[in-house]
Z-matrix of the N, CA and C atoms (Angstrom, degrees):
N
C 1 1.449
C 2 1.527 1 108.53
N 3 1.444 2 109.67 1 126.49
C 4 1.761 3 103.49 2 164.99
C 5 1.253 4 131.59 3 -64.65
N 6 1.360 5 120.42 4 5.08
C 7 1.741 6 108.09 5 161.97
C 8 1.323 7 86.12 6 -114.96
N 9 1.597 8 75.83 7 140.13
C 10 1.594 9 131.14 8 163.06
C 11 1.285 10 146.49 9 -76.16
N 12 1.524 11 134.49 10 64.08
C 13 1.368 12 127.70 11 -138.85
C 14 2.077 13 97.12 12 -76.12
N 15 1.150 14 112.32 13 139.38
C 16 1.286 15 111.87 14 172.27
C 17 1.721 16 109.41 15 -114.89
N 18 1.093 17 109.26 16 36.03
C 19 1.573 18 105.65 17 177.35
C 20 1.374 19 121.26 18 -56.00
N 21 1.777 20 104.50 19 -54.50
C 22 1.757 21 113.43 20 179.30
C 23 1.765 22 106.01 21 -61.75
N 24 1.441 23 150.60 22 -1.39
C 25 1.483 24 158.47 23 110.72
C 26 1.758 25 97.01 24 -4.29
N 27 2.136 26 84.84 25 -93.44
C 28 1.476 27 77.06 26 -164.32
C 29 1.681 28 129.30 27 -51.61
N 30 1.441 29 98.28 28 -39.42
C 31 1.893 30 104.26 29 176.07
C 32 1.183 31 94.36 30 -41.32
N 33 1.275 32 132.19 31 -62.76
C 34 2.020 33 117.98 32 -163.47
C 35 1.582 34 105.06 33 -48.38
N 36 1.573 35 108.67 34 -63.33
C 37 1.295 36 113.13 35 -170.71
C 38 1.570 37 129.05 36 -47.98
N 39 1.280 38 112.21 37 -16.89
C 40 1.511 39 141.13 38 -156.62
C 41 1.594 40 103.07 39 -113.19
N 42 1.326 41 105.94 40 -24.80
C 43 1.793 42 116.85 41 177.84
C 44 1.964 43 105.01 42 53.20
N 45 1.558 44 95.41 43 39.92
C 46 1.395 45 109.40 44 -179.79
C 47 1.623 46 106.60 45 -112.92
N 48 1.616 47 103.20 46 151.37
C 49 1.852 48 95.48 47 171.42
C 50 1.335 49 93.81 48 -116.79
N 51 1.226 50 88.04 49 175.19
C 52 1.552 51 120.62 50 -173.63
C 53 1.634 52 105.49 51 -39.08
N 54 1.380 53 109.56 52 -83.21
C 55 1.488 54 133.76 53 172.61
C 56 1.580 55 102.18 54 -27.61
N 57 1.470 56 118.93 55 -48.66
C 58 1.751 57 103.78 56 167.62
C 59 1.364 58 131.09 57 -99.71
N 60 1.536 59 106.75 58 -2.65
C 61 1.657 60 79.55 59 138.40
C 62 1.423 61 136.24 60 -95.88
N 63 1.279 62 98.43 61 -15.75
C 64 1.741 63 99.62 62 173.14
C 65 1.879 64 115.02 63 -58.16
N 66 1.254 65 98.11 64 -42.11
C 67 1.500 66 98.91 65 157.08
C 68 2.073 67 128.52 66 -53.99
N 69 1.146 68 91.82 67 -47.90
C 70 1.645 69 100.19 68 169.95
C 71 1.654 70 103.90 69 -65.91
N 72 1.257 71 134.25 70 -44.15
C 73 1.213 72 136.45 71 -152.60
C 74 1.886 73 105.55 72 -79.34
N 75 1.258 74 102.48 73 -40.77
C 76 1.361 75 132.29 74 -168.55
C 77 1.769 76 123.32 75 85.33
N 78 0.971 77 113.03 76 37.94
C 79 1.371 78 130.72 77 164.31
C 80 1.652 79 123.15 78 -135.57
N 81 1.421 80 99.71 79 162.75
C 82 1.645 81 103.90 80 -166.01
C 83 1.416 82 112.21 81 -58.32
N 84 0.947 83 109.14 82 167.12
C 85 1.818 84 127.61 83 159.48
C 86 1.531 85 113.97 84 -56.99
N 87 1.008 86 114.37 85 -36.98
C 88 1.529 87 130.32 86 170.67
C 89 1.484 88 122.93 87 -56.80
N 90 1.455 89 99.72 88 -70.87
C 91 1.744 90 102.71 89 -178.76
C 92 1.389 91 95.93 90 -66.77
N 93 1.651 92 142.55 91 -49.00
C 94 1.316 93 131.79 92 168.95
C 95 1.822 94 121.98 93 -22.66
N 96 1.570 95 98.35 94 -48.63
C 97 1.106 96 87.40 95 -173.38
C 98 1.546 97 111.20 96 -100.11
N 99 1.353 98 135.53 97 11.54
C 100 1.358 99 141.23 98 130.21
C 101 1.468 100 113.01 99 -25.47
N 102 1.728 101 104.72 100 -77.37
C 103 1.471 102 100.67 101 -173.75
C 104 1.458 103 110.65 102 -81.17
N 105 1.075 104 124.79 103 -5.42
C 106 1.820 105 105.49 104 -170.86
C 107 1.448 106 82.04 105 -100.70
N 108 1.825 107 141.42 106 4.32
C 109 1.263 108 112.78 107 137.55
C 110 1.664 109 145.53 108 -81.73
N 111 1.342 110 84.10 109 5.64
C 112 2.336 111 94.70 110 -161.31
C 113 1.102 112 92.37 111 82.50
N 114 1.596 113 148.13 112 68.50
C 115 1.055 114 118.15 113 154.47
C 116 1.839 115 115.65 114 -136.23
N 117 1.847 116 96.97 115 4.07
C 118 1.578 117 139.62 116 -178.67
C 119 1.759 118 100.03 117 -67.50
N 120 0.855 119 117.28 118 95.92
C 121 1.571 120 91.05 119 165.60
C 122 1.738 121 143.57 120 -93.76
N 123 1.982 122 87.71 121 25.23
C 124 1.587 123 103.31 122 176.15
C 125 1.485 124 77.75 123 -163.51
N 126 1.483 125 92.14 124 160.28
C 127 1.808 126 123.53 125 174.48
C 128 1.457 127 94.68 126 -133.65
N 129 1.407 128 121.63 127 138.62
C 130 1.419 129 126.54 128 159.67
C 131 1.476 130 97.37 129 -89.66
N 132 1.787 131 104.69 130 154.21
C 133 0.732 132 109.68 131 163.86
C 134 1.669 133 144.91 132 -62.63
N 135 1.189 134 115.93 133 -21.26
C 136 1.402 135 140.51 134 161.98
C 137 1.133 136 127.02 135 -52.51
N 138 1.964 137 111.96 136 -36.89
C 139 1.060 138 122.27 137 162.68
C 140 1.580 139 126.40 138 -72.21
N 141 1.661 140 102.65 139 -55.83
C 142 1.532 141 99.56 140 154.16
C 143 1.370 142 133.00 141 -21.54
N 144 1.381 143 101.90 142 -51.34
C 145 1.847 144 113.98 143 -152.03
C 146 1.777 145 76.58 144 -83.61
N 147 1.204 146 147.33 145 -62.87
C 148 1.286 147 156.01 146 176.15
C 149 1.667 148 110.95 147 -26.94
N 150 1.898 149 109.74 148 -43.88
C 151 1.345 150 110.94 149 -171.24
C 152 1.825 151 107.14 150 -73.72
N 153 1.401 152 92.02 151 -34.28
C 154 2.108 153 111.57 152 -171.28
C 155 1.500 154 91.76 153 -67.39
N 156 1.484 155 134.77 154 -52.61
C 157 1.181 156 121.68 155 -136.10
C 158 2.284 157 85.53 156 -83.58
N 159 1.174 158 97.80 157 -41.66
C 160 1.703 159 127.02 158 176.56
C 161 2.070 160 91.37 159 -32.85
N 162 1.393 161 99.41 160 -74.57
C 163 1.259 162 101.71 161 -157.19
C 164 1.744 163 103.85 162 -93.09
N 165 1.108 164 120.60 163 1.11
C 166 1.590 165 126.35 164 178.13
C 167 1.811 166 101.74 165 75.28
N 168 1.294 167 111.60 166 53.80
C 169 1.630 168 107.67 167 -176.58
C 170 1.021 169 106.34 168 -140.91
N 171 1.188 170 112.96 169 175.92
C 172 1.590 171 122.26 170 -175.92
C 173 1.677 172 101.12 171 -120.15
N 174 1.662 173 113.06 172 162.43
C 175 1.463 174 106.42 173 -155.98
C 176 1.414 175 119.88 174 -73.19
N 177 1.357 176 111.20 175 -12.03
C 178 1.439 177 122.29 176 -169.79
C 179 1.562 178 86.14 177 -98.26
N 180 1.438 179 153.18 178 37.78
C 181 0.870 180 160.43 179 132.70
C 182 1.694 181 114.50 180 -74.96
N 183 0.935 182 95.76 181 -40.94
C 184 1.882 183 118.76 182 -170.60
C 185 1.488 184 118.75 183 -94.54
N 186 1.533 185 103.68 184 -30.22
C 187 1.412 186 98.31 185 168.93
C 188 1.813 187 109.24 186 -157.66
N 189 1.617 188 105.55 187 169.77
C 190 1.431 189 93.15 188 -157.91
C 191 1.176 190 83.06 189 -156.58
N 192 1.792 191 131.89 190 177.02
C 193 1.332 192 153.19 191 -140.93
C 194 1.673 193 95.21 192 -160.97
N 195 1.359 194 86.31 193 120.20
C 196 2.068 195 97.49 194 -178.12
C 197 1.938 196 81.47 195 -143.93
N 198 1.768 197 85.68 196 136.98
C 199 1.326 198 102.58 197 170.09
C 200 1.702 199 105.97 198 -64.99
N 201 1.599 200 97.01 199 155.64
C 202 1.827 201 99.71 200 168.08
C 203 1.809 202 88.66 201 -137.02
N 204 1.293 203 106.38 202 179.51
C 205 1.457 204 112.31 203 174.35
C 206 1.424 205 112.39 204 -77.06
N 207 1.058 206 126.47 205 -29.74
C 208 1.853 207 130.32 206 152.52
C 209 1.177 208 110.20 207 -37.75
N 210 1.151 209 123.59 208 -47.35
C 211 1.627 210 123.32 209 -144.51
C 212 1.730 211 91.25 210 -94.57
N 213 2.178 212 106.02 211 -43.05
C 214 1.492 213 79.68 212 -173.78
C 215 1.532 214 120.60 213 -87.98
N 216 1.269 215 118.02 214 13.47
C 217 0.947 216 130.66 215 -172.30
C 218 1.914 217 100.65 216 -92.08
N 219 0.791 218 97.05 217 -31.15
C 220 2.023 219 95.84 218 175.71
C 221 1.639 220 101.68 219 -70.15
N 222 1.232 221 112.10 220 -25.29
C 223 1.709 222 114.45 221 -159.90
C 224 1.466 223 94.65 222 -69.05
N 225 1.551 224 97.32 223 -68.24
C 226 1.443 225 103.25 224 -167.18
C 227 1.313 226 120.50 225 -63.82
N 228 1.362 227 116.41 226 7.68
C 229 1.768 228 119.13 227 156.45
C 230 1.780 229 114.03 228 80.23
């Protein structure tokens, strides 16, 4: 998939683990580490706004869009 979750980034930068922000966020350790692997295939927004306010970031901090050959291959039709 072309988005890119960068959560395990901010955890370094933040000198936070998993287990506390999933606690700050209000969800498990588990689904956390679903999406902070690519393996989520939706984020609510609530959670987002929960992960930014959690780690002091903004969402394009957390996740990002990298071409793959799938992706440019849908473009060019």
């Amino acid at each position: 998939m072309p988005i890119i979750v960068d959560i395990d980034v901010m955890l370094a930068k933040r000198k936070m683990s998993v287990g506390e922000l999933a606690d700050l966020v209000g969800i498990t350790p588990a689904n956390l580490a679903v999406l902070k692997n690519g393996r989520a295939k939706a984020v609510r927004f609530a959670t987002l706004a929960a992960l930014c306010a959690a780690l002091d970031c903004q969402p394009g901090d957390l996740l990002r869009w990298e071409a793959t050959d799938e992706a440019t291959a849908a473009e060019a039709g």
